[in-house]
C-alpha positions as CSV (number, residue, x, y, z in Angstrom):
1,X,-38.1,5.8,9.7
2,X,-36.9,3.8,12.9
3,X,-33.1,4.2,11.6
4,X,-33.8,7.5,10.7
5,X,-30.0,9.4,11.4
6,X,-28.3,5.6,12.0
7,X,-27.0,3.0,9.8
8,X,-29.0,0.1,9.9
9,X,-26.9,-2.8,11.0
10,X,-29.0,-5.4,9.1
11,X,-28.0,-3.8,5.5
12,X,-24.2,-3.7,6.8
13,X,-24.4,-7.7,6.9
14,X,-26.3,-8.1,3.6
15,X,-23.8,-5.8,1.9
16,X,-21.2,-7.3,3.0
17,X,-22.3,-11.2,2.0
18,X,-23.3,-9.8,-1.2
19,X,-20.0,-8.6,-1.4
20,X,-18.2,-11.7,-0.5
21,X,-20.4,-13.7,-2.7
22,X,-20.1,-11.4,-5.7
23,X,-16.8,-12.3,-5.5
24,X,-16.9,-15.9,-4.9
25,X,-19.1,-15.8,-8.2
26,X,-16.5,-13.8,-9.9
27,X,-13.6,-16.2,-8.7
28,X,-15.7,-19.2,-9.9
29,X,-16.2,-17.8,-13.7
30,X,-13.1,-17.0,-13.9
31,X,-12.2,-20.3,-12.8
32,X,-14.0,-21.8,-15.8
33,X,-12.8,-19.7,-18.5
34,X,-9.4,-20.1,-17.5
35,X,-10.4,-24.0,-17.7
36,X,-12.1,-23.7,-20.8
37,X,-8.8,-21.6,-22.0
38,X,-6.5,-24.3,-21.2
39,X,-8.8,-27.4,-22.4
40,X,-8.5,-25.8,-26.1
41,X,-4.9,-25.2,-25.8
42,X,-3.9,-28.2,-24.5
43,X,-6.0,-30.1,-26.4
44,X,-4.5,-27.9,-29.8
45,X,-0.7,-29.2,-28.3
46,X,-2.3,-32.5,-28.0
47,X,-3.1,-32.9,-31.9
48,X,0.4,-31.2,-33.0
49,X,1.6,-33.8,-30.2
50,X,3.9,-31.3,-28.2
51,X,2.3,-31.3,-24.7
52,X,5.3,-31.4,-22.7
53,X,5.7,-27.2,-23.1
54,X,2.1,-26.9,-21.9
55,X,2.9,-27.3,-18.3
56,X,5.9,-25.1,-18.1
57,X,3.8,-22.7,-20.3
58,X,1.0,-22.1,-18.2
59,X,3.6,-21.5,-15.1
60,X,5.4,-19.0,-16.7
61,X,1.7,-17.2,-17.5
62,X,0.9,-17.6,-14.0
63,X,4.2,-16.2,-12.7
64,X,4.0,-12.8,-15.3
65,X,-0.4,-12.8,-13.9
66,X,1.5,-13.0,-10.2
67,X,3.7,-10.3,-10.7
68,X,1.2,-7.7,-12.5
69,X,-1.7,-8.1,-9.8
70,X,1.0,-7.9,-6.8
71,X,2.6,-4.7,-8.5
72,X,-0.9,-3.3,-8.8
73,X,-2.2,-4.0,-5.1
74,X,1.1,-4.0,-3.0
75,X,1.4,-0.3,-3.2
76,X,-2.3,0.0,-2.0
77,X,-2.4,-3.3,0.7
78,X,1.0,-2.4,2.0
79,X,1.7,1.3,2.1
80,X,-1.7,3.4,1.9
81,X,-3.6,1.1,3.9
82,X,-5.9,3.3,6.5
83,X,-4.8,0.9,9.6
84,X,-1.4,1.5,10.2
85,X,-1.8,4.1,13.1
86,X,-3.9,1.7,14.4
87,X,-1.9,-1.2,14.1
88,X,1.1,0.2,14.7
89,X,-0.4,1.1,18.4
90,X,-1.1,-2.3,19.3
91,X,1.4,-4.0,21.5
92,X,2.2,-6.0,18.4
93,X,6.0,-6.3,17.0
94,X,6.1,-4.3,13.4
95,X,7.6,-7.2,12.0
96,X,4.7,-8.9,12.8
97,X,2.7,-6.7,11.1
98,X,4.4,-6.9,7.7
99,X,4.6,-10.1,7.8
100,X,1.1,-10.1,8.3
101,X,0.6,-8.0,5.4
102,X,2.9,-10.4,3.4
103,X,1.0,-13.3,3.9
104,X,-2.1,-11.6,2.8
105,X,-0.4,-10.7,-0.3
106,X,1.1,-14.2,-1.0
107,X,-2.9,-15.8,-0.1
108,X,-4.3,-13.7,-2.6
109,X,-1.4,-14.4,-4.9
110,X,-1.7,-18.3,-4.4
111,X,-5.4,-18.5,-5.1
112,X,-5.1,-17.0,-8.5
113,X,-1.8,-19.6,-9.1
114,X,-4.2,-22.2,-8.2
115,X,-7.3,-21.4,-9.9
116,X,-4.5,-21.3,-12.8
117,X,-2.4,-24.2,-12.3
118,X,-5.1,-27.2,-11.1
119,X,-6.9,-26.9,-14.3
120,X,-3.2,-27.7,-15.9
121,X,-2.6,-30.5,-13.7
122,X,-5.9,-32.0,-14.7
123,X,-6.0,-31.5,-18.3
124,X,-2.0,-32.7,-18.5
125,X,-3.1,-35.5,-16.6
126,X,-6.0,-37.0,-18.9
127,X,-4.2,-36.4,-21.9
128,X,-0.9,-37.6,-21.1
129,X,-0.9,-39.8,-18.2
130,X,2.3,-38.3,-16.5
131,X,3.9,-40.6,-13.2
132,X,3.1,-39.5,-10.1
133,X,6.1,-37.8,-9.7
134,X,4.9,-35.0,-11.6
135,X,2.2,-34.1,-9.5
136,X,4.7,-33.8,-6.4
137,X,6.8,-31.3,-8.5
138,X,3.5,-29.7,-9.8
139,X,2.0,-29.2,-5.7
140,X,5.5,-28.3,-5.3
141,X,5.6,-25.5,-7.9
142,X,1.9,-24.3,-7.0
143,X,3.4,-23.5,-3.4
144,X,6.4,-21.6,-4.7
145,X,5.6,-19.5,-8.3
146,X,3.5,-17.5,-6.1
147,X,7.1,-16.4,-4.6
148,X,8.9,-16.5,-7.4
């Protein structure tokens, strides 16, 4: 019982990269269903040969996915966060802060759009062969529906 009435700082770390691995594992499975998802979809458009609404389709779905995971963690990452005292103390401008807060929101935001939209851009890519335009407009879309 050497940490006997301390934390012990070694179990802190490990918690913490289990943590941040846990959900590194979760982001990758999720990843791949969402890919499997959209192979069989697309490749169901592909034999009723209407591909052209799968695109637009799965940017829609990731705009309504957007806006029910930022109504359901906004209220808790922007308002009842436990660091504003603290932040708020710092020689910092507020505005800073919020925008801070922002960003973090639009991050989380964008890596769910593009664990979404990449598997899109491939699959619409094999089966249809699309000019290279349309993977300018699809990077520029993958920026912006997180906004939208």
């Amino acid at each position: 019982m050497l940490w006997a009435g301390k934390k012990n700082p070694k179990n802190k770390k490990r918690v913490k990269a289990r943590s941040a691995s846990g959900t590194i594992v979760a982001w990758v499975i999720a990843g791949v269903l969402i890919a499997l998802y959209e192979y069989i979809f697309m490749s169901m458009l592909y034999v009723e040969g209407n591909t052209a609404v799968f695109p637009p389709l799965v940017a829609m779905f990731a705009m309504f996915l957007t806006l029910i995971t930022s109504v359901s963690y906004a209220k808790a990452l922007l308002f009842e966060a436990k660091d504003h005292d603290m932040l708020f103390a710092l020689p910092i401008p507020g505005r800073t802060i919020v925008a801070a807060k922002l960003l973090t929101m639009y991050t989380l935001d964008s890596i769910l759009n593009i664990v979404m939209l990449v598997p899109c851009a491939i699959f619409y890519g094999i089966f249809e062969r699309p000019h290279i335009s349309f993977y300018i407009y699809y990077f520029i879309l993958m920026l912006f529906v997180s906004l939208i």
